[in-house]
TORKOL-4160 file (C-alpha; in steps of 0.2 Angstrom, whole numbers, padded with zeros to 4 digits, m for minus):
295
<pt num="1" X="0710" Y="m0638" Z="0610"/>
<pt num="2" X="0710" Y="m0626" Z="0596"/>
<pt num="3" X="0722" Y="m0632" Z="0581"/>
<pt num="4" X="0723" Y="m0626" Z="0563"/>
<pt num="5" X="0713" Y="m0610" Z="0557"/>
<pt num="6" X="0704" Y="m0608" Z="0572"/>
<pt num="7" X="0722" Y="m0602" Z="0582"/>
<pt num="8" X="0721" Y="m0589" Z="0571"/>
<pt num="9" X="0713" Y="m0570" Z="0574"/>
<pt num="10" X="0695" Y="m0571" Z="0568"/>
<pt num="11" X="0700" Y="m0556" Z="0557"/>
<pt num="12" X="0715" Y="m0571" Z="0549"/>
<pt num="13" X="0701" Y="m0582" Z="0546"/>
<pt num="14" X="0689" Y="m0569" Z="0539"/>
<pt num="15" X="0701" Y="m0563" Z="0527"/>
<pt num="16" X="0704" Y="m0578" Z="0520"/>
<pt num="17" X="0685" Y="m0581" Z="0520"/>
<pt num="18" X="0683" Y="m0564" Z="0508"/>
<pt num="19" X="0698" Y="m0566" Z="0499"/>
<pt num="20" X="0694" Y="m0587" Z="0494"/>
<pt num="21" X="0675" Y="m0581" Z="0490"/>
<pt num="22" X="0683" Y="m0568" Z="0475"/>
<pt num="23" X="0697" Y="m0581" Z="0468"/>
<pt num="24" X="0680" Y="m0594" Z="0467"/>
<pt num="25" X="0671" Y="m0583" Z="0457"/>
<pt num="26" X="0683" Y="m0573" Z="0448"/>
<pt num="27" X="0692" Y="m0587" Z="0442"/>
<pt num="28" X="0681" Y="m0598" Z="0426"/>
<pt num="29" X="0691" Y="m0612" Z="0422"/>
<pt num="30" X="0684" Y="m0629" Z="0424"/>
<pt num="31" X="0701" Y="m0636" Z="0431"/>
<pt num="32" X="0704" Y="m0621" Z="0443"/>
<pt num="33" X="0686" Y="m0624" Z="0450"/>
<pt num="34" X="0688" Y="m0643" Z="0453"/>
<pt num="35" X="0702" Y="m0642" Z="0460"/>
<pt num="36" X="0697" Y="m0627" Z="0473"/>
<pt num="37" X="0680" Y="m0640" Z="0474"/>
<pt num="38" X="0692" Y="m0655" Z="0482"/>
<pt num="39" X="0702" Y="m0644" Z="0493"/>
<pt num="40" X="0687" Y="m0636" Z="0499"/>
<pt num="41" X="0680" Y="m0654" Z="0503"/>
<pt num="42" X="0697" Y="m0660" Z="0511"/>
<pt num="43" X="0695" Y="m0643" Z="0521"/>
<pt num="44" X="0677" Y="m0647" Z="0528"/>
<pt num="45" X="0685" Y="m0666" Z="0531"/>
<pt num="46" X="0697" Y="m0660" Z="0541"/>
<pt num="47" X="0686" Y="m0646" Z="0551"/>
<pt num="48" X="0674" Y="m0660" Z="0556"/>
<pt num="49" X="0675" Y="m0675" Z="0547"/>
<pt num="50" X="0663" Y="m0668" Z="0533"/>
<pt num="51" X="0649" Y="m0669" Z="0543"/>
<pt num="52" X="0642" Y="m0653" Z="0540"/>
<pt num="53" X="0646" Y="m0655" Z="0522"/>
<pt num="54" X="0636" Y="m0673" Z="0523"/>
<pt num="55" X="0621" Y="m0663" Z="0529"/>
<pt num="56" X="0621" Y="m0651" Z="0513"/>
<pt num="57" X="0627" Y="m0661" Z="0501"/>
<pt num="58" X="0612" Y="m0668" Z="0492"/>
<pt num="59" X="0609" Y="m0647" Z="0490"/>
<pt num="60" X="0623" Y="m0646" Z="0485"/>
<pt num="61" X="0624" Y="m0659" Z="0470"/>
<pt num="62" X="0605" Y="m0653" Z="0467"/>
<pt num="63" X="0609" Y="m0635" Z="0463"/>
<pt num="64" X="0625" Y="m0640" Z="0454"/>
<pt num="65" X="0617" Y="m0653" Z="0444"/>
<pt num="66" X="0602" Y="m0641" Z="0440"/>
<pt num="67" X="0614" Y="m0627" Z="0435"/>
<pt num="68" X="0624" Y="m0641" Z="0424"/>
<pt num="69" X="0606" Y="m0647" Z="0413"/>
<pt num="70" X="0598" Y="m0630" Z="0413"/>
<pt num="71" X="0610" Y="m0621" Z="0404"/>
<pt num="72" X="0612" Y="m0630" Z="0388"/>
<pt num="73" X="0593" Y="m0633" Z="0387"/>
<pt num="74" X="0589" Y="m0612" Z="0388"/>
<pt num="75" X="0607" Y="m0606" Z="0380"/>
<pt num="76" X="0610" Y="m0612" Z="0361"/>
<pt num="77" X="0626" Y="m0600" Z="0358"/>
<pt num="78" X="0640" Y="m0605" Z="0349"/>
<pt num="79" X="0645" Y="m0616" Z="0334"/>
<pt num="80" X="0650" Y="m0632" Z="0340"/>
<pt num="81" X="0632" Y="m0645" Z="0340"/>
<pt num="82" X="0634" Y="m0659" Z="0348"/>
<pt num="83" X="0615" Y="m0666" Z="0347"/>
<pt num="84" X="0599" Y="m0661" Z="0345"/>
<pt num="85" X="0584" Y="m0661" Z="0359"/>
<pt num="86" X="0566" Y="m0658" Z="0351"/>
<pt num="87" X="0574" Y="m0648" Z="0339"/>
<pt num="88" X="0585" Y="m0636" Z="0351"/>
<pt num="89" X="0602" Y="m0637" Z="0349"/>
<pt num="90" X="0614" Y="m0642" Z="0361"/>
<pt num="91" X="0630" Y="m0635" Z="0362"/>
<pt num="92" X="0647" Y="m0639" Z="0367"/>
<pt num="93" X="0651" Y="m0619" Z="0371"/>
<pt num="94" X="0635" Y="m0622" Z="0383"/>
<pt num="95" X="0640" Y="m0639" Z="0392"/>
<pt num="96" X="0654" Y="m0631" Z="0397"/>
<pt num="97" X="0649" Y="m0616" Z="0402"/>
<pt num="98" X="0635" Y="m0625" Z="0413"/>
<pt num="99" X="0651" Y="m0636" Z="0419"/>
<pt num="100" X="0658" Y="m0617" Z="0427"/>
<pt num="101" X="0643" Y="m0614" Z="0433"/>
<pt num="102" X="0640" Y="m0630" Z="0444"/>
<pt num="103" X="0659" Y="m0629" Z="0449"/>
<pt num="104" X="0656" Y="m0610" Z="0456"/>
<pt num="105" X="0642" Y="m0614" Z="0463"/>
<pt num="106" X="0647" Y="m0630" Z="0473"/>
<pt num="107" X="0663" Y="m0622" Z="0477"/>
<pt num="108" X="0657" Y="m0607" Z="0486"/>
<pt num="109" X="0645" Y="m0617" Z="0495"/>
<pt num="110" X="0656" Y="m0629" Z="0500"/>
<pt num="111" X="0667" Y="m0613" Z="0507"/>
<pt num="112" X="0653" Y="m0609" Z="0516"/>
<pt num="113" X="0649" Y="m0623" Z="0524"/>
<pt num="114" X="0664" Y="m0622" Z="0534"/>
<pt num="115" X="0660" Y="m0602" Z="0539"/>
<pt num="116" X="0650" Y="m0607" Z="0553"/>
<pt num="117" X="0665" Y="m0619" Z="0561"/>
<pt num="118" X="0677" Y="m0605" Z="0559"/>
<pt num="119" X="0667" Y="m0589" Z="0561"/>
<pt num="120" X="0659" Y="m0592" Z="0578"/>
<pt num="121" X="0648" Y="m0582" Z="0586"/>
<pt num="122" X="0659" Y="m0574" Z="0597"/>
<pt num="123" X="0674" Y="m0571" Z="0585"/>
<pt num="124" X="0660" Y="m0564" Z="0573"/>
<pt num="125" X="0653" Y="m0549" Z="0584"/>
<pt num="126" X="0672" Y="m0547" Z="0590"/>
<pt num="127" X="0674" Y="m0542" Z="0572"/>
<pt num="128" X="0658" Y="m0532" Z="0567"/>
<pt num="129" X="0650" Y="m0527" Z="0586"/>
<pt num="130" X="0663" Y="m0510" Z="0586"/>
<pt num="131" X="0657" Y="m0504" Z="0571"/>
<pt num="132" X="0641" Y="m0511" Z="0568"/>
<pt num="133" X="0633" Y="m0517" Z="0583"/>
<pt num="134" X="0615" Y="m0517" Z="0579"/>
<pt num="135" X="0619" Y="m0525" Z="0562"/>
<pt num="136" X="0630" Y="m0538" Z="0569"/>
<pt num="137" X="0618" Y="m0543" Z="0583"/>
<pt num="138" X="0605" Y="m0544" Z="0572"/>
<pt num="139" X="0614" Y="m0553" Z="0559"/>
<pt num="140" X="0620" Y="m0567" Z="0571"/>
<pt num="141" X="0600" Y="m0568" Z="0579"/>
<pt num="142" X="0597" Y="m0569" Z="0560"/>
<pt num="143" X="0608" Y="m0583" Z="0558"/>
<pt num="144" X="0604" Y="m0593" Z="0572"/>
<pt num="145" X="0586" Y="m0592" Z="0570"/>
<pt num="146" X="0587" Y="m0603" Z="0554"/>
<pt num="147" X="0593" Y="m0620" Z="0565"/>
<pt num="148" X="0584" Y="m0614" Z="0581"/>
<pt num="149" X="0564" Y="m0612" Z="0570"/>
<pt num="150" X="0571" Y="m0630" Z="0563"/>
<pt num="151" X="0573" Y="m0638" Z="0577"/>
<pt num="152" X="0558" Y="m0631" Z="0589"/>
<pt num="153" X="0544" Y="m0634" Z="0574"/>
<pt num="154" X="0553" Y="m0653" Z="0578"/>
<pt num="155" X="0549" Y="m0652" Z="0597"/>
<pt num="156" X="0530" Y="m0645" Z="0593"/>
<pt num="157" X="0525" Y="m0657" Z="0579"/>
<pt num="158" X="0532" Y="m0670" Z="0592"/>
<pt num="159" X="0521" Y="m0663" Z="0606"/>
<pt num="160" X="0505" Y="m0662" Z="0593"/>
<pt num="161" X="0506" Y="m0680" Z="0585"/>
<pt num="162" X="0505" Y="m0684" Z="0606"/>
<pt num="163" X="0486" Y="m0676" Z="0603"/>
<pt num="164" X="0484" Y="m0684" Z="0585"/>
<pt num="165" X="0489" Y="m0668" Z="0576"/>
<pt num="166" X="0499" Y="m0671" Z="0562"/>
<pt num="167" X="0503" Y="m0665" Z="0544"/>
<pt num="168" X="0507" Y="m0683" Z="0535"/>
<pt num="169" X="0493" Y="m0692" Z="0537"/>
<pt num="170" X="0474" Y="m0689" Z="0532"/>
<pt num="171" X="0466" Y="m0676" Z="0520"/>
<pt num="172" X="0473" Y="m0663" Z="0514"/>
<pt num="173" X="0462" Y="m0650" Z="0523"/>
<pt num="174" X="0464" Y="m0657" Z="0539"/>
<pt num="175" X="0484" Y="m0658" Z="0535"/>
<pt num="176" X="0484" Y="m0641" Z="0530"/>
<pt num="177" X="0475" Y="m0632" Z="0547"/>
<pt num="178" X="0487" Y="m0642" Z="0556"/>
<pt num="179" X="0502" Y="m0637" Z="0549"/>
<pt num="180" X="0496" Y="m0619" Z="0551"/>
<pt num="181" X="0491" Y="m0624" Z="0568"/>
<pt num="182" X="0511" Y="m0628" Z="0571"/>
<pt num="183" X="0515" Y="m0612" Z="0561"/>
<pt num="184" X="0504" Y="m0602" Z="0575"/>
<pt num="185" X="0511" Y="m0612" Z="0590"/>
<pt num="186" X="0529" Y="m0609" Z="0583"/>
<pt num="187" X="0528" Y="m0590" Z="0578"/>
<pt num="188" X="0518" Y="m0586" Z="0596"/>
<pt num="189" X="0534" Y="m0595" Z="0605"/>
<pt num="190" X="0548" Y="m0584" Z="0594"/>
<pt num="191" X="0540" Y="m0569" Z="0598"/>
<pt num="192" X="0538" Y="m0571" Z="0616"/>
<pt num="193" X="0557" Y="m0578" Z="0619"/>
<pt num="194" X="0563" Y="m0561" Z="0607"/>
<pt num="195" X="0552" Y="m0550" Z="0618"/>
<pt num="196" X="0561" Y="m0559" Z="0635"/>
<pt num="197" X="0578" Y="m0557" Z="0624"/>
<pt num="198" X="0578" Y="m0539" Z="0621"/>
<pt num="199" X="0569" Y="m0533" Z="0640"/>
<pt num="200" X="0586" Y="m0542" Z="0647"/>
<pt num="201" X="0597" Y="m0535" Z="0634"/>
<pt num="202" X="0588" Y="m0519" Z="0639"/>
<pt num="203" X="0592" Y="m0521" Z="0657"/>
<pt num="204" X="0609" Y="m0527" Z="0656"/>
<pt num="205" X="0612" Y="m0511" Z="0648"/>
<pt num="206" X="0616" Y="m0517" Z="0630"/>
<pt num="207" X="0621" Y="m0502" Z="0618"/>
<pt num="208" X="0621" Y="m0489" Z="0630"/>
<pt num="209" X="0642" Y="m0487" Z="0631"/>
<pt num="210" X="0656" Y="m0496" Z="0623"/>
<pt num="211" X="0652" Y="m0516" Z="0623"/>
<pt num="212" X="0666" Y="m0526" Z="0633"/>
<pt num="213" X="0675" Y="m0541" Z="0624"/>
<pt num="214" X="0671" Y="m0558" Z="0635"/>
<pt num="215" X="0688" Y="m0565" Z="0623"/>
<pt num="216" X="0699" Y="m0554" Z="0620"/>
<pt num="217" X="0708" Y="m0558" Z="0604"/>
<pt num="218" X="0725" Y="m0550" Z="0600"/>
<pt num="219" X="0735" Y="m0551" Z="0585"/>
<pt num="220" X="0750" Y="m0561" Z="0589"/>
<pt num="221" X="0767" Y="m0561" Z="0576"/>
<pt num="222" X="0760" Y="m0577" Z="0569"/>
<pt num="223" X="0743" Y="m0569" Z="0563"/>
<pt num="224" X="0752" Y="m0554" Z="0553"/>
<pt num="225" X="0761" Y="m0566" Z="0545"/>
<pt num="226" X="0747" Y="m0576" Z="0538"/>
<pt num="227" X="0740" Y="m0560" Z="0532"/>
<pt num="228" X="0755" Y="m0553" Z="0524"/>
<pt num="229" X="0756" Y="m0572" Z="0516"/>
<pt num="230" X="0737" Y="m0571" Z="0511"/>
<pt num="231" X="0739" Y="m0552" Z="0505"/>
<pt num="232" X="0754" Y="m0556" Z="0493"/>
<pt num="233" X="0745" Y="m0571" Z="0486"/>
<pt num="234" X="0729" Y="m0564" Z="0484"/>
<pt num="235" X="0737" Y="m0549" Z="0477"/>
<pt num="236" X="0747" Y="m0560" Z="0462"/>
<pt num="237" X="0729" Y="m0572" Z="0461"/>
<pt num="238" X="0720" Y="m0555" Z="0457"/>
<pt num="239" X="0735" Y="m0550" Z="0444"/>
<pt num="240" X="0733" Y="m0567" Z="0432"/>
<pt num="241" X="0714" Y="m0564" Z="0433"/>
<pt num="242" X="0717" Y="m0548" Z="0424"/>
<pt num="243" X="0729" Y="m0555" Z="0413"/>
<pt num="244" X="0715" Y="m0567" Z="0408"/>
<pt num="245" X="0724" Y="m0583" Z="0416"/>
<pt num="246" X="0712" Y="m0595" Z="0424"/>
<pt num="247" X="0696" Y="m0586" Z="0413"/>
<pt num="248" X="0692" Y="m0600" Z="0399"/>
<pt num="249" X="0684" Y="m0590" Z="0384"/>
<pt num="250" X="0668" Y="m0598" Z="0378"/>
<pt num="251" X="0663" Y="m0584" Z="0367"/>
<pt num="252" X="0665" Y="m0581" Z="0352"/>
<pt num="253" X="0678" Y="m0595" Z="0351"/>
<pt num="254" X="0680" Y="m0607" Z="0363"/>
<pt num="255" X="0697" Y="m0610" Z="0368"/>
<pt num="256" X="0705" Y="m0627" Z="0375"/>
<pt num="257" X="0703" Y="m0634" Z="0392"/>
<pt num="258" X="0721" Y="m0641" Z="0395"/>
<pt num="259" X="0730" Y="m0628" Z="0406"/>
<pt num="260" X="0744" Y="m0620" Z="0395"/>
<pt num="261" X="0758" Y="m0606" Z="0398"/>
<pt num="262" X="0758" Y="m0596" Z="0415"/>
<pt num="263" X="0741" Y="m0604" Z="0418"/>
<pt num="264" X="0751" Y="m0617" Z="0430"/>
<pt num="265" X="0758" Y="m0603" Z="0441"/>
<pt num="266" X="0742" Y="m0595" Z="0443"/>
<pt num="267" X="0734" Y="m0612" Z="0447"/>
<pt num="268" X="0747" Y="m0617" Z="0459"/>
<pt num="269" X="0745" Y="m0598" Z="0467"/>
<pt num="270" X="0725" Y="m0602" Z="0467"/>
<pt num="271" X="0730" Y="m0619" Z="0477"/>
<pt num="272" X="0739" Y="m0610" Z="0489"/>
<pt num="273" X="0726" Y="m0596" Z="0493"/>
<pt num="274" X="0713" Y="m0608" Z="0495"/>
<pt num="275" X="0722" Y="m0624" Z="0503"/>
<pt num="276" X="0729" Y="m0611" Z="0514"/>
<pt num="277" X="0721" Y="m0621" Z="0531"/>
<pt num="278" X="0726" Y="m0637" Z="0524"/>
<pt num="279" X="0745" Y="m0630" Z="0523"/>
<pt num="280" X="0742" Y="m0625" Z="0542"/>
<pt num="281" X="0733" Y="m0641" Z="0547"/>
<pt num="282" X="0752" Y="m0652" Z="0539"/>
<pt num="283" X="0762" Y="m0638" Z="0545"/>
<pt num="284" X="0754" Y="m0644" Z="0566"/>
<pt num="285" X="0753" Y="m0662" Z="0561"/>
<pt num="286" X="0773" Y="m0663" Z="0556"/>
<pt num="287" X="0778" Y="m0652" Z="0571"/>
<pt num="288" X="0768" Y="m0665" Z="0582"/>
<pt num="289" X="0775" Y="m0680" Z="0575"/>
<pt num="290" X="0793" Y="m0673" Z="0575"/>
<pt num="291" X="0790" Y="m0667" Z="0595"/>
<pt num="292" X="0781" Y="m0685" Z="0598"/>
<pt num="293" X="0799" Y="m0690" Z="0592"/>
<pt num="294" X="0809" Y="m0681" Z="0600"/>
<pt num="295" X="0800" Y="m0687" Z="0618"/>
């Protein structure tokens, strides 16, 4: 049973996609960022227990991490020295800076994580197969062949360590013509199954007039509110970023983490733009409990 942000129009849900992708990376304040980072986790939580996050999270930490100990080490602007590493300078402006970084970085991947649980295949060429139809079709092949080359070189190396083929064990020559052995086997079967794909798209008459909807998604009351709601508060997000809310300046003076001012507002706007399916995940779960009671 559908629940949450997946009720919505796939257009809802794309909006809020686009719109949650420009707060993250507009907005450079380490506070705003950590806490878009936590309701981007609760988010995959709730979409399916974190379980795609677990998958991607060591990445995650990885790339965040890297960003986080690579900028101080190659960036030595600013004026406040906190120590010294063979002779290079480490800077406070930097840290801080590489802090951003890893909190961008994490967040929008953590956004995306969940793309794929919202944006389905289905409500993805509803969206783009009208306009763009060669583009969407290849985009979702594109998309799917990433999981699908996975898990068939699985299957094939499974088959081949049956004949004593493998690519962990022995020298390294012998290692590395089989792994191009597997390479071979998997390119030959991904280029026979698109041929097979395309002569049925060909003769099930794909492209040749306009392409019918197996869903047909309409927008309902409910859906142009929550684009009104996410237009307005995208819209006032958008306006404190260029009042220069929610930017910390590291250069040339660095200003002070603590949130001061108007700041608050324009956090709590961010929290609502981005926690938007966690507001419509309570909003279901206190309408059950209240109908649950009223049984």
């Amino acid at each position: 049973m559908a629940r949450g942000i997946h009720t919505f129009h796939p257009f809802v849900s794309f909006f809020y996609y686009v719109g949650a992708t420009a707060l993250v990376m507009l907005y450079k304040h380490p506070v705003f960022l950590l806490v878009g980072a936590i309701l981007l986790i609760l988010f995959n939580y709730q979409l399916d227990q974190g379980k795609t996050l677990k998958r991607w999270f060591m990445m995650l930490v990885f790339l965040s991490v890297l960003f986080l100990i690579m900028n101080p080490l190659t960036n030595h602007r600013g004026t406040h020295i906190l120590f010294y590493v063979h002779n290079n300078p480490i800077m406070l402006e930097a840290i801080i800076q590489g802090i951003i970084l890893a909190l961008s970085i994490f967040s929008i991947m953590a956004l995306f994580t969940t793309y794929s649980l919202v944006i389905t295949a289905d409500r993805f060429l509803f969206l783009f197969s009208r306009w763009l139809p060669q583009w969407a079709l290849l985009t979702m092949l594109s998309m799917r062949f990433v999981p699908l080359l996975r898990r068939r070189l699985r299957e094939i190396e499974t088959v081949q360590k049956g004949k004593g083929l493998t690519v962990t064990e022995g020298k390294l020559k012998s290692r590395a013509k089989n792994g191009i052995l597997l390479i071979q086997i998997l390119l030959t079967w991904s280029l026979e199954e698109a041929i097979q794909t395309a002569d049925s798209m060909a003769a099930r008459g794909y492209g040749i007039k306009k392409r019918s909807k197996y869903t047909p998604y309409k927008m309902v009351p409910w859906d142009w509110l929550a684009i009104i709601y996410m237009i307005v508060i995208a819209a006032i997000g958008l306006a404190g970023w260029w009042l220069g809310d929610g930017v910390l300046s590291v250069y040339p003076m660095l200003e002070t983490m603590s949130i001061q001012g108007r700041e608050w507002f324009y956090l709590f706007i961010f929290m609502l733009f981005i926690g938007s399916p966690l507001i419509i995940e309570g909003r279901e779960a206190v309408r059950w409990h209240f109908w649950k009671r009223s049984k």
